[in-house]
C-alpha positions in Angstrom: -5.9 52.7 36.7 -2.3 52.7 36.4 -0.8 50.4 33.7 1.2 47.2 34.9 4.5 47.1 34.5 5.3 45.1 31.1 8.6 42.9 31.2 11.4 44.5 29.1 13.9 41.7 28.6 14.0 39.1 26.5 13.9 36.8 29.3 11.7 38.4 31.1 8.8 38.3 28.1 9.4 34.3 27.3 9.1 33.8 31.2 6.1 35.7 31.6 4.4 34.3 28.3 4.8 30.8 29.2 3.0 31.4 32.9 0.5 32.9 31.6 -0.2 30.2 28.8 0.0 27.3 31.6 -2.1 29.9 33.4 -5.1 30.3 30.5 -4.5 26.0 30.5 -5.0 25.1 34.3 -8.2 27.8 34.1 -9.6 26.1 31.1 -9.1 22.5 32.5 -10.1 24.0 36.4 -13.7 25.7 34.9 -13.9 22.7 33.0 -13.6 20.0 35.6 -16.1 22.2 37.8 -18.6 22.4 35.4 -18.4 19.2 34.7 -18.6 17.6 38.0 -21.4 20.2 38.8 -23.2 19.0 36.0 -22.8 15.7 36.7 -23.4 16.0 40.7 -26.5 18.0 39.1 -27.6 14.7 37.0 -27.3 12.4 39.8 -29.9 14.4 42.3 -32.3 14.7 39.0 -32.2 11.0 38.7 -33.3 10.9 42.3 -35.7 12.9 42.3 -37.2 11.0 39.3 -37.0 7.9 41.0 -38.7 9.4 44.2 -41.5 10.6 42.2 -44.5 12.8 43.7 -44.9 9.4 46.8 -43.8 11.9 49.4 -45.9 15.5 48.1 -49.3 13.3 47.1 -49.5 12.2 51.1 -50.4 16.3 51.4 -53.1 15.8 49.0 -55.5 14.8 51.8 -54.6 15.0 55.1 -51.4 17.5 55.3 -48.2 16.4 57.4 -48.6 12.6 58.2 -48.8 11.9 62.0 -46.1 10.0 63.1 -48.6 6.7 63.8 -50.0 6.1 60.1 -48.8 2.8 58.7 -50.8 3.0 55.3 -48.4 2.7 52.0 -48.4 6.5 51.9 -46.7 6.5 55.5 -43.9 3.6 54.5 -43.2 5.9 51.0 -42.5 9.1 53.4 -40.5 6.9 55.9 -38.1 6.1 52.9 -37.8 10.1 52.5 -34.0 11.3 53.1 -33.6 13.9 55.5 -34.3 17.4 53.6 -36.4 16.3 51.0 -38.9 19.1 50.5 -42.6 18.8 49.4 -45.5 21.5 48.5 -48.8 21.1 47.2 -50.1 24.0 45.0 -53.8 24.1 44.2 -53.6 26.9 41.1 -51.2 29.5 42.1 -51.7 28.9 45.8 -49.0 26.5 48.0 -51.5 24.9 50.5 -49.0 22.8 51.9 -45.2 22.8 52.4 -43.2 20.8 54.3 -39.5 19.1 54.7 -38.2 16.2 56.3 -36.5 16.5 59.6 -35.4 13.2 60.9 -33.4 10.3 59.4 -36.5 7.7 60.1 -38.3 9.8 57.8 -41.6 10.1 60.5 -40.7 13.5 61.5 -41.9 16.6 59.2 -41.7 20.0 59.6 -43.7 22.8 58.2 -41.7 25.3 55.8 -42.1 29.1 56.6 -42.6 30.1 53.0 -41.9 34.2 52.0 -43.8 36.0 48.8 -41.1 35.3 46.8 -40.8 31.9 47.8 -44.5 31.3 46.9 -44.1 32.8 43.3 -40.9 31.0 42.1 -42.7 27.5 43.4 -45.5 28.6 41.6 -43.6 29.2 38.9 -42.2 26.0 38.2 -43.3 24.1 35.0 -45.0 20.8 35.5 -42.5 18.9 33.2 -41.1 16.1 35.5 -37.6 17.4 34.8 -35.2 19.0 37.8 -34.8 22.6 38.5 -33.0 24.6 40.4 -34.8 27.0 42.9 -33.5 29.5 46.1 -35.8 29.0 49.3 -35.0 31.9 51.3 -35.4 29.9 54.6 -34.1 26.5 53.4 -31.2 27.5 50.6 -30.7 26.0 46.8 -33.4 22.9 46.2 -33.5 20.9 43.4 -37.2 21.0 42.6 -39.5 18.6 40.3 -42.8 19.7 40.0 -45.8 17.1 38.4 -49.6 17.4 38.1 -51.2 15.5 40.8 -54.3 13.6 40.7 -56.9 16.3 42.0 -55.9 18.7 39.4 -52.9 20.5 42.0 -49.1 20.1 41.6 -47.1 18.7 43.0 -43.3 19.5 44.0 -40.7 17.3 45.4 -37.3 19.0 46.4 -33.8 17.8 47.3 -31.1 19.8 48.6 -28.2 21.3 47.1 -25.8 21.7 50.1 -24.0 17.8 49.2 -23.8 18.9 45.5 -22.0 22.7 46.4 -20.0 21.4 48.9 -18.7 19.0 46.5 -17.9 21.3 43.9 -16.7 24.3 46.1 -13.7 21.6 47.8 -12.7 21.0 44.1 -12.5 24.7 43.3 -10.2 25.1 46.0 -8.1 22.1 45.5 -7.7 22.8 41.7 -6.7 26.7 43.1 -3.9 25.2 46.1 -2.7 22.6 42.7 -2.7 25.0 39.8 -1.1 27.8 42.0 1.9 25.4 43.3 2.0 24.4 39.5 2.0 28.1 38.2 4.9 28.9 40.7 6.7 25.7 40.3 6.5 26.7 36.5 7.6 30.0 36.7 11.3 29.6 38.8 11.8 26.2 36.1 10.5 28.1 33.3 13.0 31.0 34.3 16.1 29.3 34.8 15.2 27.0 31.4 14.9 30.2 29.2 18.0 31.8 31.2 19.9 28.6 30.8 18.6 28.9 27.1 19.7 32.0 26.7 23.1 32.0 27.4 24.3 32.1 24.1 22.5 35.2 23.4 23.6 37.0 26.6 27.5 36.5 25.6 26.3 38.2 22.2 25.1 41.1 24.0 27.4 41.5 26.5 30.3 41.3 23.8 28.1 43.9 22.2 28.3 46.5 25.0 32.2 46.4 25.5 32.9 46.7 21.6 30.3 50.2 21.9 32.6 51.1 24.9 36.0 50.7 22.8 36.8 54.4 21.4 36.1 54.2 18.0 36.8 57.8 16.4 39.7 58.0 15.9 43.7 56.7 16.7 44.7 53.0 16.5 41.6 50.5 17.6 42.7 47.6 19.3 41.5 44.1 18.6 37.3 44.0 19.5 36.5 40.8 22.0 34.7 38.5 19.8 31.2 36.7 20.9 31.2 33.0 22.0 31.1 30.4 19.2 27.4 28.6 19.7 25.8 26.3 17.6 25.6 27.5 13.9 22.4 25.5 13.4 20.5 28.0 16.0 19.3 31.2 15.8 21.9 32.3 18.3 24.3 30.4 16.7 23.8 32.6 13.1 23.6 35.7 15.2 26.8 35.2 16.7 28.3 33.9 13.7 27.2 37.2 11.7 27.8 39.5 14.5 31.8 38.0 14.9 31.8 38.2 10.5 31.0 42.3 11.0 33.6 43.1 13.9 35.9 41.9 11.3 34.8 43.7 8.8 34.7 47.0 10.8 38.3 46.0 12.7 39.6 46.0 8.5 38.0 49.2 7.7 39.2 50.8 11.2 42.7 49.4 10.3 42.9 50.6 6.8 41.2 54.2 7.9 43.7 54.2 11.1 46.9 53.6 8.3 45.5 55.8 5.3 45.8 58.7 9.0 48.8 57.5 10.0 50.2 58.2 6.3 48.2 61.7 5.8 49.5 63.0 8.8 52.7 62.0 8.3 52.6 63.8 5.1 51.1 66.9 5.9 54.3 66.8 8.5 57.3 66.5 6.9 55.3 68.7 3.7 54.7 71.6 6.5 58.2 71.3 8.1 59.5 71.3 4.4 57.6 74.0 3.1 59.4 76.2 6.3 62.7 76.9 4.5 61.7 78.0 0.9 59.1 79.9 2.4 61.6 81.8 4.9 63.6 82.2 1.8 61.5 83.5 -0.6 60.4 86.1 2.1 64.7 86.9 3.2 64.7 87.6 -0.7 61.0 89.9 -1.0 62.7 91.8 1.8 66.4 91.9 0.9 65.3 93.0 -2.6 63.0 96.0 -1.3 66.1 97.1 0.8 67.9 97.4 -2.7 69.5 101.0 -2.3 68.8 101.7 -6.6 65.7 102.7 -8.1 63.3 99.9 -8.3 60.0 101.0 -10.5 56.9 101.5 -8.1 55.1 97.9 -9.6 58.1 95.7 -8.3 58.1 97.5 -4.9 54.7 96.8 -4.6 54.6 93.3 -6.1 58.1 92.6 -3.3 55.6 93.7 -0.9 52.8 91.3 -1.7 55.4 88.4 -1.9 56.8 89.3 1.7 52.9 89.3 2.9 52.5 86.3 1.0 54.9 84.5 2.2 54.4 85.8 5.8 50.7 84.8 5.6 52.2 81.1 4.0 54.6 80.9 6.7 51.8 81.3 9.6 49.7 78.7 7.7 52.9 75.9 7.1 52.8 76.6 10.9 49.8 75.9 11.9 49.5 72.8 9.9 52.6 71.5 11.4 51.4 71.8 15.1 47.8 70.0 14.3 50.0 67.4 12.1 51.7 67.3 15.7 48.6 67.1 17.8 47.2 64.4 15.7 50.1 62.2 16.4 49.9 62.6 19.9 52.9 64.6 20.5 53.1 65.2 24.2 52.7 68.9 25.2 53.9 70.5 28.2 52.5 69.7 31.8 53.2 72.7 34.1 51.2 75.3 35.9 50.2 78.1 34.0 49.0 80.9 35.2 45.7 81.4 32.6 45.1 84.8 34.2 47.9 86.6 33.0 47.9 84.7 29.5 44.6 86.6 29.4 45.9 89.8 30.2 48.6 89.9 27.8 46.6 88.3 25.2 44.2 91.1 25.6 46.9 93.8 25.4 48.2 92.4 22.2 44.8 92.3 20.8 43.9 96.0 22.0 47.2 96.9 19.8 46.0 95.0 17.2 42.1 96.1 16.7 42.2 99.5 18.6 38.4 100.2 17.0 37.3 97.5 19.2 35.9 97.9 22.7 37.9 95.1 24.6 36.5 94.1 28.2 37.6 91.9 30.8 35.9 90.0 33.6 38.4 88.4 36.0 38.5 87.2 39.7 40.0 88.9 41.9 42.4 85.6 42.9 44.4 83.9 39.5 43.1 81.2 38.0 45.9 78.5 37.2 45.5 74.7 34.9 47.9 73.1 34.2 49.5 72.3 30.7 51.2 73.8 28.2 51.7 78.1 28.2 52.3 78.2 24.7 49.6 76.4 22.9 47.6 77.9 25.6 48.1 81.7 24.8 47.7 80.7 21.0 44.2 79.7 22.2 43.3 82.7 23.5 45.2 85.0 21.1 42.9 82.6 18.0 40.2 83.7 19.7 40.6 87.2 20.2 42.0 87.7 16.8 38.8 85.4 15.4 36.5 87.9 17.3 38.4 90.8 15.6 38.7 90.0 12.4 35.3 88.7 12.4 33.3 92.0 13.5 33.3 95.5 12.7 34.9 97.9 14.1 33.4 99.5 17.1 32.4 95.9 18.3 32.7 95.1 21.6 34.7 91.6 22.8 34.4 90.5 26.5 36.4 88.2 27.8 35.8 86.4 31.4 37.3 83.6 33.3 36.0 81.8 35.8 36.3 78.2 37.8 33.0 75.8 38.1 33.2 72.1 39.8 37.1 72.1 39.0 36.2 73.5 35.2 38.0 77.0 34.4 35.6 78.3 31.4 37.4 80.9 29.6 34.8 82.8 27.0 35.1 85.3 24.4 31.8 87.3 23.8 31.5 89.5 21.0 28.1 92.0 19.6 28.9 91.7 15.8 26.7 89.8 13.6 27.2 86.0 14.5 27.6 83.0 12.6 25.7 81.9 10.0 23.3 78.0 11.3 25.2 76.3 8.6 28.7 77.2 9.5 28.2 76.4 13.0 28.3 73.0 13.0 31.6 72.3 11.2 33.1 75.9 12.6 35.6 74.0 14.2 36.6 71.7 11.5 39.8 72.6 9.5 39.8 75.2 6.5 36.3 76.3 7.4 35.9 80.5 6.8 33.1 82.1 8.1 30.2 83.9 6.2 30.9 87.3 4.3 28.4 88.9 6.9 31.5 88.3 9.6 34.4 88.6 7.6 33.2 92.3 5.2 35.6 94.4 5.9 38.5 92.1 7.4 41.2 90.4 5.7 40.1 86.8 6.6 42.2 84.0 8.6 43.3 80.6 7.0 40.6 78.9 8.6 42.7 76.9 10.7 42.6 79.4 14.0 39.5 77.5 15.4 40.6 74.0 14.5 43.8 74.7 16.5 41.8 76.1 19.4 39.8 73.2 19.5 42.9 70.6 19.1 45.1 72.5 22.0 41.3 72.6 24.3 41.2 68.8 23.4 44.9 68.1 24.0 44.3 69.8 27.2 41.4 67.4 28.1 38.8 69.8 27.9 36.6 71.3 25.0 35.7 73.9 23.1 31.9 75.4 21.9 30.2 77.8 19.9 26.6 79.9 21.2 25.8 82.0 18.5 23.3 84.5 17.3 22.7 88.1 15.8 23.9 90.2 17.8 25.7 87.9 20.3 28.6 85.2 19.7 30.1 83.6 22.5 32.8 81.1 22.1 33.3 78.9 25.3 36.5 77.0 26.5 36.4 74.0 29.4 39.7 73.2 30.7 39.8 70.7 34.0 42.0 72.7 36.3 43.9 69.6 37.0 45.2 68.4 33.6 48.4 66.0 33.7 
């Protein structure tokens, strides 16, 4: 059997509990009024009988059903007989006579048709004086009393049941047609009380859901709405109280996270757009002094070489920083149609001139694909990718790259054979200063390990993303971009 539906909400489970409590009540008060009045109805046709006595079965003793003439005492106790009183003589085991009264003057009596079963449970009755029920199949539920009669037989005198059922069936269904207008009266009061009740509560959780819709991550956070003040005495009241005491807490910490940003960003700013000049300087003087026209010892020529590489290497890094430093504050970037087939192709050309022991492929519509945004931070993309995918595999590797548009998406992906990432750099590959295992790098000089994190600032700037499938043998790097940016 299927399982019924249990109520989920609050509401729903206080509404539900307290029908079905008045429920188990009006059942326990309906059985008990029934079997009460049945017991008492019951009672009433026992004292009856009792006070009939065996008058109306000991005038079968002798002569049978009494003709409708007699006048002895026998006659006037049968004439007092209400209509459907029932009496049998049993001699032993055997009924002899059985017979019920038929008319209200009590002179009419009618012989009872009496089945094997019939026989056996009047033959069963004890001879106690005291009322019991029995089924006649051709006259319905009696209420017998069986005594010893004079002659050694019993006796049985009978009343019907029909007043005593009828009675207690009409209050079954009145206390059904009550306690189901009470139950349903019950439920739509009990409902709006405990919504009405509730209130308080559902201004708690509604507050609840906007503050998990404000964007929490990162940037400035505005002011969170604040649940309704309630009662302080109630159990709302506290919740509401606590739950307003911890948005303030959490708008303090956002605040003083959103400033200690503010100030680190600011710094690693104006420290990378510092750092520009001496570093262009100390390489102009590594390559002024190696084009010094003396002799200069074979150690300082190589030692002006490693400061120009150096510095070179500095100078690409003081660069990248200063771009994220730039995307973290929100600097605006381009918003113009770029053509991202053609970036591809000439980021693939510079990359086949770059690794030429790599096997570069492309897969590319036949029609251009075009986003719009910004050309610039978009070819770095693709040329931090490719140069990712080369430094990061041996040589003979083979990197695919395809484009294609899905549902207003344009996925770019770079594929590469060589030996994948290793599971614990994967989830913070994209984070800043990250290097990849030795496995990908042996043999290549390394990046800064900021090529990724600006591929997945730019992707982000861009509105779309940036994500990383990777396993022996197969490493695919995937970039969304909505083809309608701006």
């Amino acid at each position: 059997m299927a399982r019924l539906p249990r109520p989920r909400t609050l509401r729903a489970r206080l509404t539900a509990g307290l029908v079905v409590l008045l429920a188990v009540s009006c059942a326990a008060v309906g059985v008990a009024a029934v079997v009460e009045l049945n017991g008492f109805l019951t009672g009433r046709l026992d004292q009856q009988l009792r006070e009939a006595g065996v008058r109306f079965p000991a005038s079968l003793e002798h002569g049978g059903a009494l003709p409708s003439d007699h006048d002895g005492d026998e006659d006037g106790d049968t004439r007092r007989q209400a209509v459907g009183t029932f009496g049998a003589r049993l001699v032993g085991d055997t009924v002899t006579n059985a017979v019920v009264v038929a008319s209200g003057s009590g002179t009419g009596t009618v012989t009872v048709s009496l089945g094997a079963q019939d026989r056996r449970r009047l033959a069963g009755l004890p001879a106690d004086g005291e009322g019991h029920t029995t089924d006649l199949s051709s006259l319905g539920d009696y209420r017998m009393m069986a005594a010893e009669g004079r002659d050694g037989d019993v006796l049985i005198t009978g009343l019907p049941m029909e007043s005593v059922e009828a009675t207690v069936h009409r209050l079954e269904l009145v206390a059904a047609v009550v306690f189901g207008a009470a139950l349903a009266v019950a439920g739509v009061a009990g409902a709006l009380w405990v919504r009405w009740s509730l209130r308080p509560l559902s201004s708690v959780a509604a507050t609840a859901t906007r503050v998990s819709e404000l964007p929490l991550s990162s940037g400035e956070v505005a002011p969170a709405p604040r649940a309704p003040e309630s009662d302080p005495r109630s159990e709302v009241g506290r919740v509401a109280g606590a739950f307003n005491a911890m948005l303030g807490h959490v708008e303090d910490a956002l605040t003083k996270r959103h400033a200690s940003q503010e100030r680190l960003r600011s710094f690693a700013a104006d420290a990378s757009h510092e750092l520009r000049t001496p570093v262009a300087s100390i390489r102009g003087h590594a390559e002024l002094a190696l084009l010094h026209p003396g002799p200069v010892p074979q150690k300082v020529v190589r030692a002006l070489e490693r400061i120009e590489a150096e510095a070179a290497r500095m100078g690409e890094m003081v660069d990248d920083l200063l771009l994220l430093a730039r995307l973290d504050a929100g600097r605006p970037l381009e918003r113009l149609p770029v053509d991202l087939t053609r970036l591809v192709l000439d980021a693939v050309t510079d990359a086949q001139a770059a690794g030429p022991g790599h096997h570069w492929m492309l897969e590319l519509s036949e029609e251009p694909v075009t986003v719009t945004g910004d050309a610039h931070r978009l070819h770095q993309v693709l040329a931090n990718l490719l140069a990712n995918a080369r430094l990061h595999t041996p040589v003979g590797s083979t990197v695919t790259i395809s484009l294609e548009t899905e549902d207003r998406t344009v996925m770019l992906k770079v594929h590469d054979d060589g030996p994948g990432v290793a599971a614990d750099v994967q989830p913070k590959v994209f984070e800043r200063f990250t290097r990849a295992d030795r496995r990908r790098t042996e043999g290549a000089g390394g990046g800064t390990g900021l090529g990724l994190s600006i591929v997945a600032a730019v992707a982000e700037a861009h509105g779309g993303s940036v994500t990383l499938e990777s396993a022996p043998g197969s490493t695919t790097f995937t970039v969304r971009l909505p083809t309608g940016t701006g």
